[in-house]
MIDREN-912222 format. One record per residue: x, y, z of N, C-alpha, C, CB in turn; residue in one letter. Coordinates in steps of 0.02 Angstrom, whole numbers, plus 50000, padded with zeros to 5 digits. Glycine has a CB too. Layout:
% residues N
XYZXYZXYZXYZa/...
This chain:
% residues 371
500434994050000500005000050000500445006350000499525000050062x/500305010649957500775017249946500305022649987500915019849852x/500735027649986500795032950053499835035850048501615041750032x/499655038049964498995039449949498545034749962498935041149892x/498755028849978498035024850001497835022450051497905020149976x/498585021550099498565023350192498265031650200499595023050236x/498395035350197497815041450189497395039950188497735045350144x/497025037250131496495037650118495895033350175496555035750050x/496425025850172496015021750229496015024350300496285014650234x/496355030550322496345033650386495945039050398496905035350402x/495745042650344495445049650330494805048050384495215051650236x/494625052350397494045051650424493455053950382494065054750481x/492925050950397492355050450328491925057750344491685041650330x/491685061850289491305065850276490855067050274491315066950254x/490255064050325489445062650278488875070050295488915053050321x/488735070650248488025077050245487455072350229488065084350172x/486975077150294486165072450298486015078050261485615070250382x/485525080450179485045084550189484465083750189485065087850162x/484095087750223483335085550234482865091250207483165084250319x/482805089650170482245098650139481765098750187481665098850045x/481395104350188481095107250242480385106250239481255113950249x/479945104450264479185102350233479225101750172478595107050243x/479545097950109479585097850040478825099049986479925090750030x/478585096750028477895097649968477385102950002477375088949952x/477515104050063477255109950075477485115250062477145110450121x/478255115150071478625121150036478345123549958479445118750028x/478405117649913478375119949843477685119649817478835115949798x/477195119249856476385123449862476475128549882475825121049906x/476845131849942476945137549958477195144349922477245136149993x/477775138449873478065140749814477815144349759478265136549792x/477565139049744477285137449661476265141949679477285123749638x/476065144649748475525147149769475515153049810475255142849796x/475735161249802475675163849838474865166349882476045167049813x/474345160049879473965162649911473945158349978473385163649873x/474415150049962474455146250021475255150750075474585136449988x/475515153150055476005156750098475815158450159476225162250072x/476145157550219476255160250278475385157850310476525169450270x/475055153450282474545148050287474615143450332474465144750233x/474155138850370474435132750383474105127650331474315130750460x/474465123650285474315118150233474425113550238474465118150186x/474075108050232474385101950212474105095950171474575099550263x/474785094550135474605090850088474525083450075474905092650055x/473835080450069473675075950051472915077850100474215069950059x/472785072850114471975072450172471465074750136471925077850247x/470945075050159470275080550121469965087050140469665077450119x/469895090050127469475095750181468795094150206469335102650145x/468725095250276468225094450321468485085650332467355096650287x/469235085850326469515080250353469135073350346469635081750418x/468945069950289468335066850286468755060450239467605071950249x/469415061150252469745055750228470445054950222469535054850178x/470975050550219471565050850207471985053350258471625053750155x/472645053850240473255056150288473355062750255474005050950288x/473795064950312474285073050275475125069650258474415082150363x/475255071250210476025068150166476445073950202476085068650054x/476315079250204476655084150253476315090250260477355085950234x/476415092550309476105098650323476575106550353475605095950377x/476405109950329476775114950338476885117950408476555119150299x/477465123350415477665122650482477375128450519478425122150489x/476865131650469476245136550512475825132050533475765142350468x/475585126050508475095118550528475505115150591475075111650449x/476155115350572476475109750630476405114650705477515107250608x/476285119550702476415126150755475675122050794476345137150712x/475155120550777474765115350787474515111250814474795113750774x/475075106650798475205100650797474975093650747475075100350849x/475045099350679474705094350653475415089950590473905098650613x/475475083050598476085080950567476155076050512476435078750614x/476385075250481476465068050433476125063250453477135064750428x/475875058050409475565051650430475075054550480476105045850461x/474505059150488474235060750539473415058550502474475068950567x/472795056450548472295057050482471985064250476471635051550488x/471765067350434471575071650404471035075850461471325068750340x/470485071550464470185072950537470445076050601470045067550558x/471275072650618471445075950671471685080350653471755073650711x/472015082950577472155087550589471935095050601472405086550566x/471155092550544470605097150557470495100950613470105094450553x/470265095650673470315095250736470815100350764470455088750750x/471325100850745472115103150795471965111250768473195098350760x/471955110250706471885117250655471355119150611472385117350607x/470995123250627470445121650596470275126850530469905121550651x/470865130250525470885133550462471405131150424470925140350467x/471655124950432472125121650392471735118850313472425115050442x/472145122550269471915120850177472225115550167472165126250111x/471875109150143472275102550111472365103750055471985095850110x/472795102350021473145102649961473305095149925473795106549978x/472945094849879473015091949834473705089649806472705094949802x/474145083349833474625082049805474975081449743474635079149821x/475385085349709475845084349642476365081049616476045088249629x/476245074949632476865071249643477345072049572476665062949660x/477015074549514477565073649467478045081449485477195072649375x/477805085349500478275088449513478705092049557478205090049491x/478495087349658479045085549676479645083849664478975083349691x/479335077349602479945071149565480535076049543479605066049479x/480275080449491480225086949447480965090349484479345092449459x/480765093849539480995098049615481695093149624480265097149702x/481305089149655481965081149669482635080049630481595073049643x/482355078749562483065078449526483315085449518483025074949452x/483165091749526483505097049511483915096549573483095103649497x/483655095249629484145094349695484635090249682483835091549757x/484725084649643485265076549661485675082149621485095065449619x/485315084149562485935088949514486345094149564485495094849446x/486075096949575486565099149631486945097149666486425101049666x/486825090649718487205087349751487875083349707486745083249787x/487685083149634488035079749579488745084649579487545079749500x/488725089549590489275096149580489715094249638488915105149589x/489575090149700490105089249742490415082749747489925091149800x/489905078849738490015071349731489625067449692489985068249788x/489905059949700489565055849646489065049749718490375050749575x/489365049949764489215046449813488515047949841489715047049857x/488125047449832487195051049872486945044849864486545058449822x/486635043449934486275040249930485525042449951486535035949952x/484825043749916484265045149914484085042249965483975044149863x/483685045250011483165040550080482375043150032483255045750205x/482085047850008481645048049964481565054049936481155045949985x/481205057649893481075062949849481515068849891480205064349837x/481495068149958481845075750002482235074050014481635079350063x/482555069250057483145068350095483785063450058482875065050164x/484315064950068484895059150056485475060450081485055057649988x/485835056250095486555055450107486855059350083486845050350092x/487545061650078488125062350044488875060150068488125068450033x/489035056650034490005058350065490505062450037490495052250061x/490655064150071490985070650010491585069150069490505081749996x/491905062350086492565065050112493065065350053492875060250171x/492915063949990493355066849929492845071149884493725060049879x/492825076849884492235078849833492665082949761491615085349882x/492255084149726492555086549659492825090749652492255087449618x/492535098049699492745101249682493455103749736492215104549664x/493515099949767494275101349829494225103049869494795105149825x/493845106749887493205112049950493635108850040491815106949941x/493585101850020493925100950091493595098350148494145106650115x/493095104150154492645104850196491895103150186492725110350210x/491765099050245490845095750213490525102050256490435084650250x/490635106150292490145111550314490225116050260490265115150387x/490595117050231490905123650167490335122150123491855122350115x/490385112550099490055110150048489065108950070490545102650030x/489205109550131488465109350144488125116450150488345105350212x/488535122150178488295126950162488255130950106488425129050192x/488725127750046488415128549967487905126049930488765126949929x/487765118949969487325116849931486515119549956487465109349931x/486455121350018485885123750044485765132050008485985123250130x/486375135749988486205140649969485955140149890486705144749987x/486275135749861486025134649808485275133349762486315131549807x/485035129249818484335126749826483985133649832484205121449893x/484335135749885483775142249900483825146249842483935147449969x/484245147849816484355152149749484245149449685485015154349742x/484075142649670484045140149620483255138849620484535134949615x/483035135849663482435133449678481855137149739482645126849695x/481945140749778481605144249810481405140349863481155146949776x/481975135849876481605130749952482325131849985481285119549940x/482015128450057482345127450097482745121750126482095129250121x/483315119650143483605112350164483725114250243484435109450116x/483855108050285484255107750327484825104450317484015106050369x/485515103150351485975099050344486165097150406486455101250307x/486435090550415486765087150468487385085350425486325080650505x/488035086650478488745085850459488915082850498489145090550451x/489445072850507489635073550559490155067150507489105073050633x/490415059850540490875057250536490375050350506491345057650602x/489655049650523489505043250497488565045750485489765035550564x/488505042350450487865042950436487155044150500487835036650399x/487025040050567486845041350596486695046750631486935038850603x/487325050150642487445055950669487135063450636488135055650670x/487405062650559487105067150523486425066550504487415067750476x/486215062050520485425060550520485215064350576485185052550528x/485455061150626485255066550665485155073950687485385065650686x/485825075650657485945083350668485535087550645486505085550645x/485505083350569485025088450516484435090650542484795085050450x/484145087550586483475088150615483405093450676483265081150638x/484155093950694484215097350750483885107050759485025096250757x/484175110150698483835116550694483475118650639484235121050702x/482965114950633482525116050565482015121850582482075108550540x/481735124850527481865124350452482615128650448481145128250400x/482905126050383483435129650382484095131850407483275132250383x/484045124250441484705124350482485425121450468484565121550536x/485885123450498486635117250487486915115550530487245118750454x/486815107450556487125108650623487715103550614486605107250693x/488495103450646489055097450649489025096750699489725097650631x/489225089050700489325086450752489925083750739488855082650775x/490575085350744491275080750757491755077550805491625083150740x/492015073350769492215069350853492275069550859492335066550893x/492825074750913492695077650986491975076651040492745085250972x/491365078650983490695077151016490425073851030490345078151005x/490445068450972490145064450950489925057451025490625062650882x/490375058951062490215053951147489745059651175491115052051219x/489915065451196489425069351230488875070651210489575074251242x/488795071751142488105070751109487855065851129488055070351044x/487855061251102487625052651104487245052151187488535045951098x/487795053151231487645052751301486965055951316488205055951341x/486915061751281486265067251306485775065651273486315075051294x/486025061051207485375060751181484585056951211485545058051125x/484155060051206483575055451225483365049451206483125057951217x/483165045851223483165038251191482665038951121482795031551255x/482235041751141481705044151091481955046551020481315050051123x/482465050651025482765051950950483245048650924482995057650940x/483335041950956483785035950916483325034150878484115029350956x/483715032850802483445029850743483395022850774483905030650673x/482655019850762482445014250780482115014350821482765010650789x/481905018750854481635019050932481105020550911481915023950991x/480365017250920479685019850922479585023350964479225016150925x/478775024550988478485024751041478425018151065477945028151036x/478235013451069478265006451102478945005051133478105000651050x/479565007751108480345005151122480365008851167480965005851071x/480215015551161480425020651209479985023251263480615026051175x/479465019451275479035019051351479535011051390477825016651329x/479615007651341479985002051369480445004951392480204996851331x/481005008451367481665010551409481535013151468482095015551377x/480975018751430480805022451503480585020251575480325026151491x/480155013851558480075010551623480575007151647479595006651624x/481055005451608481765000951637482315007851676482294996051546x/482085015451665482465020951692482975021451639482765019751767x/482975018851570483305022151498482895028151510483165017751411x/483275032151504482985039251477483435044451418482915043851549x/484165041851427484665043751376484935041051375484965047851368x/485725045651312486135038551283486765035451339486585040951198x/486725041251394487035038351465486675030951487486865044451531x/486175033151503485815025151532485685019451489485085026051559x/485885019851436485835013451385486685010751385485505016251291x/487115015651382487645014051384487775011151455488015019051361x/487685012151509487625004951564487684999151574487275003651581x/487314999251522486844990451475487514988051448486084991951380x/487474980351458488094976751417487704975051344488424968551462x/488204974151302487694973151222487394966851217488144973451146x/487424960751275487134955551304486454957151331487564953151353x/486384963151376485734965351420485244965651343485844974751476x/485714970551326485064976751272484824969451222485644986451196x/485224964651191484874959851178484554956351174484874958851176x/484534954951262484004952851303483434956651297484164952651366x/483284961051304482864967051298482374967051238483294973051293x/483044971151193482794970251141482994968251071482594974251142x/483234963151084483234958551004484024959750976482524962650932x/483824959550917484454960650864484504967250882484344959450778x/484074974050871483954978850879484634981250945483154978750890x/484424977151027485194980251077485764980651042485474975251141x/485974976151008486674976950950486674984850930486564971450863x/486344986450884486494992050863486314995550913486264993850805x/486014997450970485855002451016486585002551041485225000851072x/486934996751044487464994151097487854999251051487734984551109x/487964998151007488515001550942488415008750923488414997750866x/487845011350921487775017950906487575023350966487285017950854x/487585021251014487645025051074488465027351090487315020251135x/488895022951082489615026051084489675028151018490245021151105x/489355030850972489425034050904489635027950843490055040150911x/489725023050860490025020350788489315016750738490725013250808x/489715021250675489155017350644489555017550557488215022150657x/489565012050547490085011650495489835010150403490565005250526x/489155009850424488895010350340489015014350314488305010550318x/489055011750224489225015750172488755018350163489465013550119x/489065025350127488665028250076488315024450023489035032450048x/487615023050012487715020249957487355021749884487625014549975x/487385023049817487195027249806486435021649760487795032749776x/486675015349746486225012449717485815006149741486475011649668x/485555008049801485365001849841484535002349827485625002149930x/484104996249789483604997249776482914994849827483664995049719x/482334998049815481864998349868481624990349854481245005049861x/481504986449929481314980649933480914980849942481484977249957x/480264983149995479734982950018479714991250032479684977550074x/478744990850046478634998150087478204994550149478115005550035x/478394995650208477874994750240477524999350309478014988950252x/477104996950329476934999350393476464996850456476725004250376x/476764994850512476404992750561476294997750626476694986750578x/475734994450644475764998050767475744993850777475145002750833x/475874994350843475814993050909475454995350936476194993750939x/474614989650967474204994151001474274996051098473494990750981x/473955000651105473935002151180473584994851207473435010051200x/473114991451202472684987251228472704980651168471954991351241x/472674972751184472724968451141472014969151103472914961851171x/472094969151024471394968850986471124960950987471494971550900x/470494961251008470054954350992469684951750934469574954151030x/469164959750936468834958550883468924960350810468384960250898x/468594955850778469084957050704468924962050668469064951550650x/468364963950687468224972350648468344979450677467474973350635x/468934975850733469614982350756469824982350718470184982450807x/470164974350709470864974550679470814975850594471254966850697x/470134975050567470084980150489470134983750489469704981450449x/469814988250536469904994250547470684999350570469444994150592x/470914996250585471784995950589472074995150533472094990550628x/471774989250497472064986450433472274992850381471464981050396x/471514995950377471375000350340471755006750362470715000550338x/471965008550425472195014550435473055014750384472225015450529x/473255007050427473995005750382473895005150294474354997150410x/473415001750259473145002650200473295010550173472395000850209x/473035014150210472995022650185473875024150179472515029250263x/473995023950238474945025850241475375023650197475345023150299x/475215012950168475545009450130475395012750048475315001950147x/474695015450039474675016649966474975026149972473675014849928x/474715026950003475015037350015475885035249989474995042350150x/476185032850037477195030250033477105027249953477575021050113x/476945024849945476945020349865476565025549826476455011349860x/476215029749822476185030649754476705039349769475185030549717x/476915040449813477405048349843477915045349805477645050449945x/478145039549803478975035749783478805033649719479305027949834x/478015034349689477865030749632478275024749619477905034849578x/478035019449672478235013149663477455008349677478925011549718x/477365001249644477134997549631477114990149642477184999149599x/476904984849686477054978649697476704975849698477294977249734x/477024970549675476614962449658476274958949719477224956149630x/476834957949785476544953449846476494956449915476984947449855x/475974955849946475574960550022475674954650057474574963850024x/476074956150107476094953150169475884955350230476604952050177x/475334953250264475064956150334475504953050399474204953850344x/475724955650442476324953450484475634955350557477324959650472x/475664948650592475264948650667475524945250722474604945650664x/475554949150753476034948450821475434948750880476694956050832x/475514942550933474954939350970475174942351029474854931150970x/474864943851096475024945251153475594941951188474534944651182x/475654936651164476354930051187476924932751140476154919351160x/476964937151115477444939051068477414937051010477984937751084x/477284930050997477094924750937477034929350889476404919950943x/477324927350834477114931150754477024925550701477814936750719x/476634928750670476504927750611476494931550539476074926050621x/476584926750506476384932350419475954927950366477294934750360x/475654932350344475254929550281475344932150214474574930450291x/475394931250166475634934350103475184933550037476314931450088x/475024934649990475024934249938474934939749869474704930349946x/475184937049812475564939149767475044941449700476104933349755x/474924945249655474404947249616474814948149541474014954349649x/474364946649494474704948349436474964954249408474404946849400x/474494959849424474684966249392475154971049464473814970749359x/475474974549469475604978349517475564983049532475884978449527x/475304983549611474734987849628474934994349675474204983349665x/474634997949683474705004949738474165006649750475055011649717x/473605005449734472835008049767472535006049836472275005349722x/472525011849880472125008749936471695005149936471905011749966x/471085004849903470534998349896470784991749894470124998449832x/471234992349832471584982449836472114981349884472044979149757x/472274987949920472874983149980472304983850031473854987550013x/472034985550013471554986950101471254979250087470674995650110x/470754979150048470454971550014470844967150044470504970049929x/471474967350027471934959350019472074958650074472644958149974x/472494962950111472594962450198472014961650239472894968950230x/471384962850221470534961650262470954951450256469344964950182x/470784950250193470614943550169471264938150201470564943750076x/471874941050215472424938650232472144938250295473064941950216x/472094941650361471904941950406471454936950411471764947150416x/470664935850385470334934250396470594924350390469844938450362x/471124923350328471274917850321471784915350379471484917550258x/472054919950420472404916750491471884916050537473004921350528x/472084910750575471654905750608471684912750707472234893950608x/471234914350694471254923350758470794920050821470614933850714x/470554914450792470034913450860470474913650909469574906450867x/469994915150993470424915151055471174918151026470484906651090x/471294923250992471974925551008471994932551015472454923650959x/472404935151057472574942351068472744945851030472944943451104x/472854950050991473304954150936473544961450973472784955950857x/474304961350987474594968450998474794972550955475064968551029x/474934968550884475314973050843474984969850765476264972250858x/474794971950697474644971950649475324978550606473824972850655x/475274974650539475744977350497475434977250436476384973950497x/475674979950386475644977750302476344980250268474924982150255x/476724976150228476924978050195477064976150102477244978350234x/477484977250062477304977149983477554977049975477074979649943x/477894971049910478714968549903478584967349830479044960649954x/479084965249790478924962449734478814967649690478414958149739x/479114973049693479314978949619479574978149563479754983649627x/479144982249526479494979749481480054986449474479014977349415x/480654986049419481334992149419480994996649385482144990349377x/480995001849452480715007949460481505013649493479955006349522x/481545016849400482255021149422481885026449370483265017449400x/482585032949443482215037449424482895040149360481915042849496x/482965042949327483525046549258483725054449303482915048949150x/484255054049325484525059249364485055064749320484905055549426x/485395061949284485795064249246485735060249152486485063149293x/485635062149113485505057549072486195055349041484995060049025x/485945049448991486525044949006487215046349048486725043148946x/487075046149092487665046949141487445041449208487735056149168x/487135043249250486885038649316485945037449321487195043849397x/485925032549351485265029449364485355026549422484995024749315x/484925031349465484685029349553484085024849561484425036449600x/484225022349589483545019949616483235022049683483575013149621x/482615022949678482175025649750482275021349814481305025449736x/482505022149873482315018949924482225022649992482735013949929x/481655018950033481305021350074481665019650118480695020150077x/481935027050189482215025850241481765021650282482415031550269x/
């Protein structure tokens, strides 16, 4: 190994989270100066009489009204909130003018969906050096090119900058480097570890987890005990390490979505009724990513922990709420539920067909995948 490639394997890595800022509420806001300085949000119905909000703006979130929320509550929270009619082609539209941008520093991005993605820029094109230099160009750019807003997270591994980015939104840049990167971690709340539900994080809380001090306590034996495969990485990314690549072409396998209820469901025209709430979220995510699948799997988890799955596979491939709602009713109904408890119901949708989006022409082809 010559002197340039011990460097290289020592360098320490570069990664930028960006996260655009309410993305589709922004570019209604945009593309509408009568929804401006409004609270909006887009997707649901007005007089809340159906569906989810895909996002909602941050005069709506003032609120409390948020993503994945149903339409109803948000009514409820805000009651002069305008739903907006989703445009997904020209998010898409919005989207690739962003990767083009990110294209000017590196070749390395990896997409989490239409708003957010990776970057590594610990070698970038243009020599810059610096991933705060390069993150605070690329956010100005957007704003000047496109009339929106980003956040950025800067730190040494992907987790971290996931995190950060979130830290002073809208419009923020925050680093975290390692020097910090233990004191952070330590303070963090259990609640804003990637992976942590609400179900994970009433659990910690009753065990007296409350941050990344009190998890670090835990031997990576306990947290296993605890909780699953899952303590591993708690065990690992509480002292900061987290060593995945960038990656820039990793394609979407499934979309899915489950709860966890407060109380075990009995009767079976809860658990449709559940079915159907996840139904709404599974087709809203699939047709936002404009993706499409062949096979629905309903995932049911019994009061004893016990799981199960049921699956099946359709000829044409689908994204409509009616036929995933349909098929997950009928899956359900074909597992054997008598005398059993249900804590948790899921759906998810596998079996895509290659769904890429043309970012640069003949030059690169990404594919979509869902954080």
């Amino acid at each position: 190994m010559n002197f340039m490639e011990n460097e290289l394997t020592v360098r320490q890595r570069k990664i930028i989270h960006i996260d655009m800022d309410a993305f589709y509420a922004s570019i209604e806001q945009r593309d509408n100066p009568h929804y401006r300085g409004k609270p909006i949000a887009v997707g649901g119905s007005p007089e809340g009489r159906g569906g989810v909000v895909a996002t909602a703006s941050y005069e709506a979130r003032k609120f409390g009204v948020r993503s994945a929320m149903p339409s109803k509550r948000a009514q409820q929270l805000c009651p002069d909130i305008i739903f907006v009619r989703p445009r997904f082609d020209v998010y898409k539209e919005v989207s690739v003018k962003i990767r083009e941008i990110f294209y000017r520093y590196t070749d390395l991005i990896e997409p989490l969906s239409l708003d957010e993605a990776f970057l590594d820029v610990t070698v970038d094109k243009q020599n810059i050096g610096s991933a705060i230099e390069i993150a605070t160009l690329i956010k100005q750019a957007i704003k000047d090119e496109l009339q929106l807003t980003a956040s950025a997270g800067v730190s040494v591994n992907k987790f971290i900058a996931k995190i950060a980015s979130d830290m002073q939104k809208p419009d923020g840049l925050t680093f975290i480097g390692p020097s910090r990167i233990h004191t952070f971690m330590e303070t963090l709340a259990v609640e804003k570890f990637f992976g942590v539900g609400k179900v994970t994080a009433e659990k910690m809380k009753k065990m007296g987890l409350h941050t990344g001090t009190d998890l670090k306590k835990l031997t990576e034996n306990e947290l296993v005990k605890h909780f699953g495969k899952a303590g591993r990485f708690f065990y690992k990314i509480v002292r900061g390490q987290d060593d995945r690549d960038v990656q820039p072409h990793r394609e979407t396998k499934s979309v899915g979505a489950e709860d966890t209820f407060a109380y075990d469901l009995i009767e079976i025209d809860e658990m449709n009724t559940e079915l159907d709430k996840l139904a709404v979220v599974i087709s809203n995510r699939l047709q936002r990513h404009q993706l499409k699948g062949r096979t629905i799997t309903v995932k049911i988890k019994f009061s004893d922990f016990k799981q199960i799955t049921r699956s099946q596979s359709v000829v044409n491939a689908i994204d409509n709420l009616d036929t995933i709602a349909s098929i997950a009713r009928q899956l359900l109904a074909a597992a054997d539920l008598e005398n059993k408890k249900v804590r948790l119901l899921g759906i998810s949708l596998s079996n895509f067909g290659e769904i890429v989006i043309r970012d640069k022409p003949d030059e690169i082809q990404d594919q979509l995948r869902l954080f």
